[in-house]
C-alpha positions in Angstrom: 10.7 25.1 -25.6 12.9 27.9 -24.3 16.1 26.7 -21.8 15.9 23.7 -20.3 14.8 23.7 -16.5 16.5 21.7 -14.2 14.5 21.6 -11.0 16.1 20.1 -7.6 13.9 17.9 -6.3 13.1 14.0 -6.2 9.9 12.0 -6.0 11.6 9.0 -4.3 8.4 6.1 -4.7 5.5 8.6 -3.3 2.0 7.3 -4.7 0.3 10.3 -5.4 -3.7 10.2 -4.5 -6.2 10.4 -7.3 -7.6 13.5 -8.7 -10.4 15.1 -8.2 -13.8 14.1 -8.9 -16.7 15.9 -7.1 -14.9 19.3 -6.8 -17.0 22.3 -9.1 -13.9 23.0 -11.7 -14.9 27.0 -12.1 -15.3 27.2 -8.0 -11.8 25.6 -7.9 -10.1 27.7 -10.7 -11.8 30.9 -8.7 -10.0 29.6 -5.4 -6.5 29.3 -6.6 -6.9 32.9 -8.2 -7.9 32.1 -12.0 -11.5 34.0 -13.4 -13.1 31.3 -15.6 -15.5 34.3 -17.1 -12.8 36.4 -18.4 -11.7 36.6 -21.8 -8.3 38.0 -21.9 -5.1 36.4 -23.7 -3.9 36.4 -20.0 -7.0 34.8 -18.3 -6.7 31.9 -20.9 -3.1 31.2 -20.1 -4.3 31.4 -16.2 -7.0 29.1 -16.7 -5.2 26.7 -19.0 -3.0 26.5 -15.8 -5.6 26.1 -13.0 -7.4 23.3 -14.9 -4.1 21.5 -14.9 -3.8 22.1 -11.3 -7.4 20.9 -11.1 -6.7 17.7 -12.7 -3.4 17.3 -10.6 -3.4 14.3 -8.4 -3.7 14.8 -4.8 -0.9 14.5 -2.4 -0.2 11.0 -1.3 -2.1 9.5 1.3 -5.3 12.5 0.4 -8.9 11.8 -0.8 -11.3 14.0 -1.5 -14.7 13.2 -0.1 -18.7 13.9 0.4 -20.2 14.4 3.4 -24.1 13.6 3.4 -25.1 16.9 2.4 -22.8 16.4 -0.6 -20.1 18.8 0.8 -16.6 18.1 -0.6 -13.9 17.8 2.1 -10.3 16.2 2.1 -9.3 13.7 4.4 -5.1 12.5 4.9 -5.0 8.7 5.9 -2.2 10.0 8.5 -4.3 12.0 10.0 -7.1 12.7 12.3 -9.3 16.2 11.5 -10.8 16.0 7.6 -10.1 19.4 6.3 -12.4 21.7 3.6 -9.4 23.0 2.1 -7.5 21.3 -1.0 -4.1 20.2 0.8 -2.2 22.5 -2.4 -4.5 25.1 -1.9 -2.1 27.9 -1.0 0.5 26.2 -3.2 -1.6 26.9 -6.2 -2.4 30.4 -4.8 0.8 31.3 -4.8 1.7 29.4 -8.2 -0.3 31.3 -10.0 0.5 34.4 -8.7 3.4 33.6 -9.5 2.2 33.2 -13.2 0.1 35.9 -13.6 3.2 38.1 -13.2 5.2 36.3 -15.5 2.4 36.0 -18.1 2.6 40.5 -18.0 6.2 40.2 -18.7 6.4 37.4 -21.5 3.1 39.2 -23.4 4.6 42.7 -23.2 8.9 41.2 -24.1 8.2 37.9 -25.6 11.5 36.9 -23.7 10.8 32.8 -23.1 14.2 32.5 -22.0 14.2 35.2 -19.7 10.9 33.3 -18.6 12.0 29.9 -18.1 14.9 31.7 -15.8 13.0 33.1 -13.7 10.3 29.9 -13.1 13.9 28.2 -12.3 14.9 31.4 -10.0 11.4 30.7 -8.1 11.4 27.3 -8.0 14.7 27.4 -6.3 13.8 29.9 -3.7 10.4 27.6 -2.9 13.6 24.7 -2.4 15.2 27.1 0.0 12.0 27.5 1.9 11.8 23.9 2.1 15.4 23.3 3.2 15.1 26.1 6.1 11.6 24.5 7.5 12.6 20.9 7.2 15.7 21.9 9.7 13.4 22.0 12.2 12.4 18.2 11.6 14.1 15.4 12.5 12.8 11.4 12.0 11.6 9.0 11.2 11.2 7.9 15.1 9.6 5.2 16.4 7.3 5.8 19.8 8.1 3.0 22.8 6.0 -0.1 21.5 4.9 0.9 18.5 5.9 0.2 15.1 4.5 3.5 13.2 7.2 6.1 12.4 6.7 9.5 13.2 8.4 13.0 12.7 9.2 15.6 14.8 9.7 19.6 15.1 12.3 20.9 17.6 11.5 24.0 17.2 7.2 24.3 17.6 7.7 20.3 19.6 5.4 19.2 17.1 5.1 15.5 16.5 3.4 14.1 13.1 3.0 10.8 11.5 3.3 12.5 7.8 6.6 13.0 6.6 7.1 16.9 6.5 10.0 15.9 3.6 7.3 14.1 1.6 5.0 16.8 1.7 7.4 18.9 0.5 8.5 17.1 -2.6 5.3 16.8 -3.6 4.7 20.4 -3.2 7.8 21.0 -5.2 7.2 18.1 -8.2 3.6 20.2 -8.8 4.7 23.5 -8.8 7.7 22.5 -11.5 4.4 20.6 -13.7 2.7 23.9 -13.4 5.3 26.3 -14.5 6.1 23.6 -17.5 2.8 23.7 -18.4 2.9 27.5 -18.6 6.0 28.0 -20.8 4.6 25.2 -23.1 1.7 27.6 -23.2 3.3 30.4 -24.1 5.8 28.5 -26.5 3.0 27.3 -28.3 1.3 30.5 -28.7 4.8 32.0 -29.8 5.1 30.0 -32.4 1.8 30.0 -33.6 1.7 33.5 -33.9 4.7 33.7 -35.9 3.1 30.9 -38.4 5.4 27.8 -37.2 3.9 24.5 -35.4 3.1 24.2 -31.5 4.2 21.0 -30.0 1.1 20.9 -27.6 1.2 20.4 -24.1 3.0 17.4 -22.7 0.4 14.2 -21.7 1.7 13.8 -18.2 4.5 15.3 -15.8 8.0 14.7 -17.1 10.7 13.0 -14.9 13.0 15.3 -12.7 16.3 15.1 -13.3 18.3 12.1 -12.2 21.1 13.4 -10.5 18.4 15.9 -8.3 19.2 16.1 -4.8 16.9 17.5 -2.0 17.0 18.6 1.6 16.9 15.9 4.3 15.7 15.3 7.7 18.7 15.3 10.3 18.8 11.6 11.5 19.8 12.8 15.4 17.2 11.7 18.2 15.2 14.7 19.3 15.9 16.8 22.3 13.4 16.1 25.2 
């Protein structure tokens, strides 16, 4: 593998859901912006991605579902409206974006560490995102009698029993897996084009690092 990537982020002891199940694998790949028909070196790479994302476990606390006309849906334990849309669906949009640029690049300079820079370069601005919004948050609370904790937004006076940092982390821990996948990919490739051995993909998501830190909530009680 090229550099090592040292993401900032932490898992903590989120459960993740269970992949998916019912959901058409080409339809999906389609929806995140991979084409399943093409036959490109690029369109392989892309797919090999999407197919990972497909098998990626849902956020904790998701399920995906069938309504009776065998409809697939998602539904959040910790909350109320069931939604048609994968929970990481614009996260994989803009993942593999994200890839499909980088893909051009490495295929045209065959520059892996130049690669694996700039995956850690994105990864730290989607951190930054995630820092700026979680300001905005501030909990866990707990509502006059009642013992469920919620979260709220200062800002938009949002109140929500998920934890906005959770969702985050998670959103952060698949986007690294993805972009690991990827420069496996095209390490692999690499080397089998120049005649040497390809390690293969990796079986599951690797640990982040153990000294990762990540943004927190402030712990101050909310304005009224």
């Amino acid at each position: 593998m090229p550099s090592e990537i040292a993401v900032v982020l932490e898992l903590r002891d989120l459960v993740p859901g269970a992949p998916l199940r019912h959901s058409d694998p080409r339809r999906f790949l389609r929806a995140i912006g991979a084409d399943p028909d093409a036959t490109t070196k690029k369109a392989e790479i892309l797919c090999g991605i999407g197919y990972a994302a497909y098998q990626t476990p849902l956020p904790p606390k998701w399920s995906e579902q069938v309504d009776v006309r065998g409809y697939v849906y998602f539904s959040c334990a910790l909350r109320v409206d069931a939604t048609w849309m994968h929970p990481l669906l614009a996260s994989f949009r803009e993942t593999l974006a994200f890839a499909s640029d980088l893909v051009d690049d490495v295929l045209s300079a065959e520059d892996l560490d130049q690669a694996a820079a700039s995956v850690q370069s994105y990864l730290q601005q989607v951190l930054d995102r995630a820092a700026l919004e979680l300001r905005e948050w501030s909990g866990p609370h707990k509502a006059d009698g009642c013992s469920d904790e919620f979260f709220y937004n200062e800002n938009t006076k949002e109140s929500t029993w998920e934890s906005p940092l959770d969702v985050w982390q998670y959103d952060l821990y698949v986007r690294f897996w993805l972009l690991v996948q990827l420069l496996q990919e095209l390490y692999d490739r690499q080397e089998a084009a120049r005649g040497g051995s390809a390690g293969g993909t990796a079986a599951g998501p690797p640990p982040p690092p153990a000294d990762a830190a990540t943004p927190r909530f402030r712990s101050r009680t909310p304005r009224s």
